[in-house]
C-alpha atoms as one frame of an Amber mdcrd trajectory, in Angstrom:
protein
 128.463  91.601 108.015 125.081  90.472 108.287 124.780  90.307 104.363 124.204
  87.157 102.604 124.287  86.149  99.100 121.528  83.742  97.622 122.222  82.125
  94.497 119.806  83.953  91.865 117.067  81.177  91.391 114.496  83.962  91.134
 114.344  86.968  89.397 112.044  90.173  88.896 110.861  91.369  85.376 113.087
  93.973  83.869 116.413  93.566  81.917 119.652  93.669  84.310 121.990  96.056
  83.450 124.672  95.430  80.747 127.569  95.162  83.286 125.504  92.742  85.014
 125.419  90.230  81.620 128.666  90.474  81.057 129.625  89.434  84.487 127.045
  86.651  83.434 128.707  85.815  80.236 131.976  85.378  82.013 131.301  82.449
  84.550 128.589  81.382  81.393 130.430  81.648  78.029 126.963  80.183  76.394
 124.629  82.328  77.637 122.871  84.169  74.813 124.190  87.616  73.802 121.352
  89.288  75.011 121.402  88.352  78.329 118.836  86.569  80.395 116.232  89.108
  82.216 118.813  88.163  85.614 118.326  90.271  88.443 121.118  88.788  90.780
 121.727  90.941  94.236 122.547  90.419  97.863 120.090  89.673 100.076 119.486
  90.563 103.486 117.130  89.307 105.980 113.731  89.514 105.812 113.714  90.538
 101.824 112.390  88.488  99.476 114.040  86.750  96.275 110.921  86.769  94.132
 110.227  83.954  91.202 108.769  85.506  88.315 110.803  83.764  86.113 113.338
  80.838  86.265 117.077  81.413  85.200 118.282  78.104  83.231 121.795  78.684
  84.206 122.390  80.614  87.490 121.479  77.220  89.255 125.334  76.668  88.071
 126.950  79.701  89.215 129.718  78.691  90.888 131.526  79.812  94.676 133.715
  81.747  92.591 131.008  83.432  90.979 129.264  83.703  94.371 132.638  85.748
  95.992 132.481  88.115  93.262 129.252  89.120  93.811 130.125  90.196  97.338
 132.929  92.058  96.059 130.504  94.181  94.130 127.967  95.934  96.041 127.592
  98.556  93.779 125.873  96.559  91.104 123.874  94.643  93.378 121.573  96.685
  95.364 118.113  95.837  96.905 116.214  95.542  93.777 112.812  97.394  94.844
 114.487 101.018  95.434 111.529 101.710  97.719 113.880 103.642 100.137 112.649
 107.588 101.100 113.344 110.501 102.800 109.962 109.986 104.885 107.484 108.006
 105.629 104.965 109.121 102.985 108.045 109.071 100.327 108.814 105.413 101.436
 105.102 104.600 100.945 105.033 106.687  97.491 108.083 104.053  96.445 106.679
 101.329  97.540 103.214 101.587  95.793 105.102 103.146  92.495 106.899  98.968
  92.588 103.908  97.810  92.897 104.410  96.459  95.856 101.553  97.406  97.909
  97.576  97.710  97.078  95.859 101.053  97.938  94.442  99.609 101.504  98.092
  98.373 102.201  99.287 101.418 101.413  96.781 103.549 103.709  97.393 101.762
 106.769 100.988 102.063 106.553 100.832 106.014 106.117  98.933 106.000 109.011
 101.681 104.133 110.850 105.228 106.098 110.836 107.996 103.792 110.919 110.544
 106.148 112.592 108.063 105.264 115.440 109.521 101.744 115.655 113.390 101.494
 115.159 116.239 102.162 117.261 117.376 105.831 117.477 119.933 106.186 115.190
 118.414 104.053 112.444 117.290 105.299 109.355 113.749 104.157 109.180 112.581
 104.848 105.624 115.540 103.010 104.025 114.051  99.849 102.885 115.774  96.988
 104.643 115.422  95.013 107.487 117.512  96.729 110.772 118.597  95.196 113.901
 116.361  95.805 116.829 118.238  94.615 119.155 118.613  90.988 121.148 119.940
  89.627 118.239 116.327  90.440 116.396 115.733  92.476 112.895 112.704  94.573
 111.734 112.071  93.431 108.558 112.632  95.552 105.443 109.255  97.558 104.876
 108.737  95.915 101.534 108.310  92.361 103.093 105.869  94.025 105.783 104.021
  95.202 102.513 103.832  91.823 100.765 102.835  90.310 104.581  99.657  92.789
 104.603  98.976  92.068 100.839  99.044  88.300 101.529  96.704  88.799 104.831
  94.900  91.683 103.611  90.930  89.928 102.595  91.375  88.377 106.468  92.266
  91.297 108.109  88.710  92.811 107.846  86.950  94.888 110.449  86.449  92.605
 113.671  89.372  89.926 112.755  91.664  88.370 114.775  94.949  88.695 114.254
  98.411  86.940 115.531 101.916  88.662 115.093 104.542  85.607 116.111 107.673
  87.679 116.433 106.526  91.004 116.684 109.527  92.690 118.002 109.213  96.665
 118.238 105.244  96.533 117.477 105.032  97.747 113.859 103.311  95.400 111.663
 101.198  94.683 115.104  99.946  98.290 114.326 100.058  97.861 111.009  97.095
  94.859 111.735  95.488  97.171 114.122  95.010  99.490 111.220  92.562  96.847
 109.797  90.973  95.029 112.415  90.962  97.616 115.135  90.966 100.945 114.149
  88.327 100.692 111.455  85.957  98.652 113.351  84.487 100.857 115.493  81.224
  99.308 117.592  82.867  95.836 117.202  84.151  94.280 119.788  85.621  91.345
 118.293  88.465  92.688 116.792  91.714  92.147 117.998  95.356  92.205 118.038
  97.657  90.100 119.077 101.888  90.879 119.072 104.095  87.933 120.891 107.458
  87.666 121.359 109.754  85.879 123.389 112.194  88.653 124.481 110.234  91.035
 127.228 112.861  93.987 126.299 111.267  94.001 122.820 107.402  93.635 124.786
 108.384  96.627 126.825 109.637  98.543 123.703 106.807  97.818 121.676 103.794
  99.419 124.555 106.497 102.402 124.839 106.477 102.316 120.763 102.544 102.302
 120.573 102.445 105.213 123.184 104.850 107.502 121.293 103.037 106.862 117.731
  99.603 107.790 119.823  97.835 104.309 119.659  98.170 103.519 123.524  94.347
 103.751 123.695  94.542 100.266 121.711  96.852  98.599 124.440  94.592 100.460
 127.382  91.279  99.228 125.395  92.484  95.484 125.043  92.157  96.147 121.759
  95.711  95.245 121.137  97.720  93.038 123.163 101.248  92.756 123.165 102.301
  89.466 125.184 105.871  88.202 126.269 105.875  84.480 125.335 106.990  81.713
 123.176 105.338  82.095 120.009 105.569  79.078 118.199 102.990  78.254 120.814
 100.385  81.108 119.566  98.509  82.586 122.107  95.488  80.617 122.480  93.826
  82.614 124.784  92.627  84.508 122.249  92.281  82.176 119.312  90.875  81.303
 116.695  92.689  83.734 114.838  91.417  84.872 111.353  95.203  86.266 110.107
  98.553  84.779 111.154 101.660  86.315 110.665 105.259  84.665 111.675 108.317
  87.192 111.467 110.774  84.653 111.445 111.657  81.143 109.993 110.597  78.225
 111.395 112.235  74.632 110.976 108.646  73.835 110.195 105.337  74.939 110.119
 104.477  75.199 113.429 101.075  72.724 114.265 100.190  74.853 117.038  99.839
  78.209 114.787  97.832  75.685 112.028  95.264  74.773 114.831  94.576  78.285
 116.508  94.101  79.545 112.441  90.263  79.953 112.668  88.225  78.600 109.595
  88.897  80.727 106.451  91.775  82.311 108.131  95.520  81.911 106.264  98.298
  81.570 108.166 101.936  83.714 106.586 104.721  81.724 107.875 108.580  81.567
 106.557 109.965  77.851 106.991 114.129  76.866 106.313 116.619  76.015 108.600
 118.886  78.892 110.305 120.779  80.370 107.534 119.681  77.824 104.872 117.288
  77.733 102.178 113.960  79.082 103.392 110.890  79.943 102.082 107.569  82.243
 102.660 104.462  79.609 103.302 100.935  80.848 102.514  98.628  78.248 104.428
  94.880  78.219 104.551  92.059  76.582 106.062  89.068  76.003 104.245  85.092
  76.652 105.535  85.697  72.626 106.318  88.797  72.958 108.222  90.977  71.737
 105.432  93.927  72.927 105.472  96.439  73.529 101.697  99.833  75.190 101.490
 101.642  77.015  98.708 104.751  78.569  98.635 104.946  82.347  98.074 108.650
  83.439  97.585 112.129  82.395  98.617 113.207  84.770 101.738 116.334  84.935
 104.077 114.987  85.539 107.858 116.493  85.698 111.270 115.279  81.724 112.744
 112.272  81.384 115.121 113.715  80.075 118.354 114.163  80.314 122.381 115.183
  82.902 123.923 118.308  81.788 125.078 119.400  80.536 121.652 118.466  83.722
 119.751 120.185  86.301 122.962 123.145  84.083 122.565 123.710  84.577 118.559
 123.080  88.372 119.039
């Protein structure tokens, strides 16, 4: 439950273990002795299926093919292995997959996870977990790549939008980089929304108990109950945009509040459907381009009421 299985469009660089061909070689009886370099695993929400290189033949794998996989969890495991015992372990693993850059990495050190899950989770294994009101934190490799993406707009003084932002993490994780480090600038700010005032209320008692209630008391982070597909203009234009769920489609009102030279990070797919993770910018002339990052699996940006009742 709560495990879905992509077919393997994308893959990561690295040959696949030998089991892992032949179980290739027997739905493809032409595939090349050697095996493609196929990384095929289940993926769960909020982690990414990453194309570094495109598999000829797994387009064809069949619904057989796609049944056995679930039947074989051992072989197909997340494929970063970024999971620790702690926080700076988890970190460690993450920057050893070169996943995250060495400001990335920083922040999130300075930002314990455990901090920002349900009690009884484990919050250094590295997958997304449920949160509650039918709502995930996303694994801590895709909050990673979300910095990495955002990380030349989230200077000292920015202003930053979480859409989504559930228990408050990567909204702390921002406030690493346009808060914390700009001290004697007044600009910088903050912003977490989400549509589910439980999770609002979790996230301020989440900021106190990781000691960065002095943000929430200074307005230097604000964590709003609201529909974020919206934004938040009352504090727009926003430099950095992040969107912690998939929308139908890019939402316009995010693209206008995106200040000039700021990048929007949005995933886009219908519910349970093909989506993928949108990098948009607008230029110095308020042009705005799109490119596709990745292919990802998230939990659907929605109402309340349609999201509480699918929990």
């Amino acid at each position: 439950p709560g495990v879905q299985v992509r077919p393997p469009r994308y893959m990561t660089p690295g040959s696949s273990p030998a089991i892992l061909r032949r179980f290739t070689r027997a739905f493809h009886p032409n595939t090349p002795r050697g095996g493609a370099n196929l990384t095929s695993r289940t993926s769960v929400r909020g982690a990414p299926l990453t194309r570094q290189h495109r598999n000829p033949f797994a387009s064809r794998l069949t619904k057989r093919a796609a049944l056995a996989l679930l039947c074989v969890p051992s072989i197909f495991t997340m494929a970063w292995r970024s999971s620790g015992a702690t926080n700076d372990e988890l970190i460690d693993n993450l920057f050893a997959n070169d996943i995250a850059s060495d400001a990335v990495q920083a922040a999130m050190r300075r930002v314990d996870r455990k901090n920002y899950v349900l009690e009884g989770s484990n919050p250094y294994q590295d997958s997304p977990q449920t949160i509650g009101y039918g709502a995930t934190i996303s694994a801590p490799h895709m909050h990673a790549y979300a910095l990495s993406m955002l990380e030349d707009r989230l200077r000292p003084g920015a202003r930053v939008l979480d859409v989504g932002s559930g228990t408050g993490y990567l909204t702390a994780l921002f406030a690493e980089f346009a808060v914390a480090a700009s001290e004697g600038n007044d600009e910088g700010v903050v912003v977490g929304v989400d549509h589910i005032p439980e999770l609002v209320a979790t996230s301020e008692k989440n900021f106190e108990r990781d000691g960065k209630h002095h943000l929430l008391a200074g307005g230097r982070v604000e964590l709003v109950t609201g529909d974020g597909r919206l934004g938040y203009p009352p504090r727009a234009p926003y430099d950095a945009i992040h969107v912690g769920a998939a929308a139908p489609f890019v939402p316009p009102a995010l693209v206008e509040q995106l200040a000039r030279g700021g990048r929007l990070v949005v995933p886009v797919g219908p519910e349970g459907g093909s989506q993928e993770l949108r990098v948009i910018d607008k230029g110095a002339d308020g042009r705005v381009t799109e490119r596709t990052a990745m292919g990802v699996i998230y939990v659907p940006l929605t109402d309340a009421e349609h999201q509480l009742k699918n929990r």
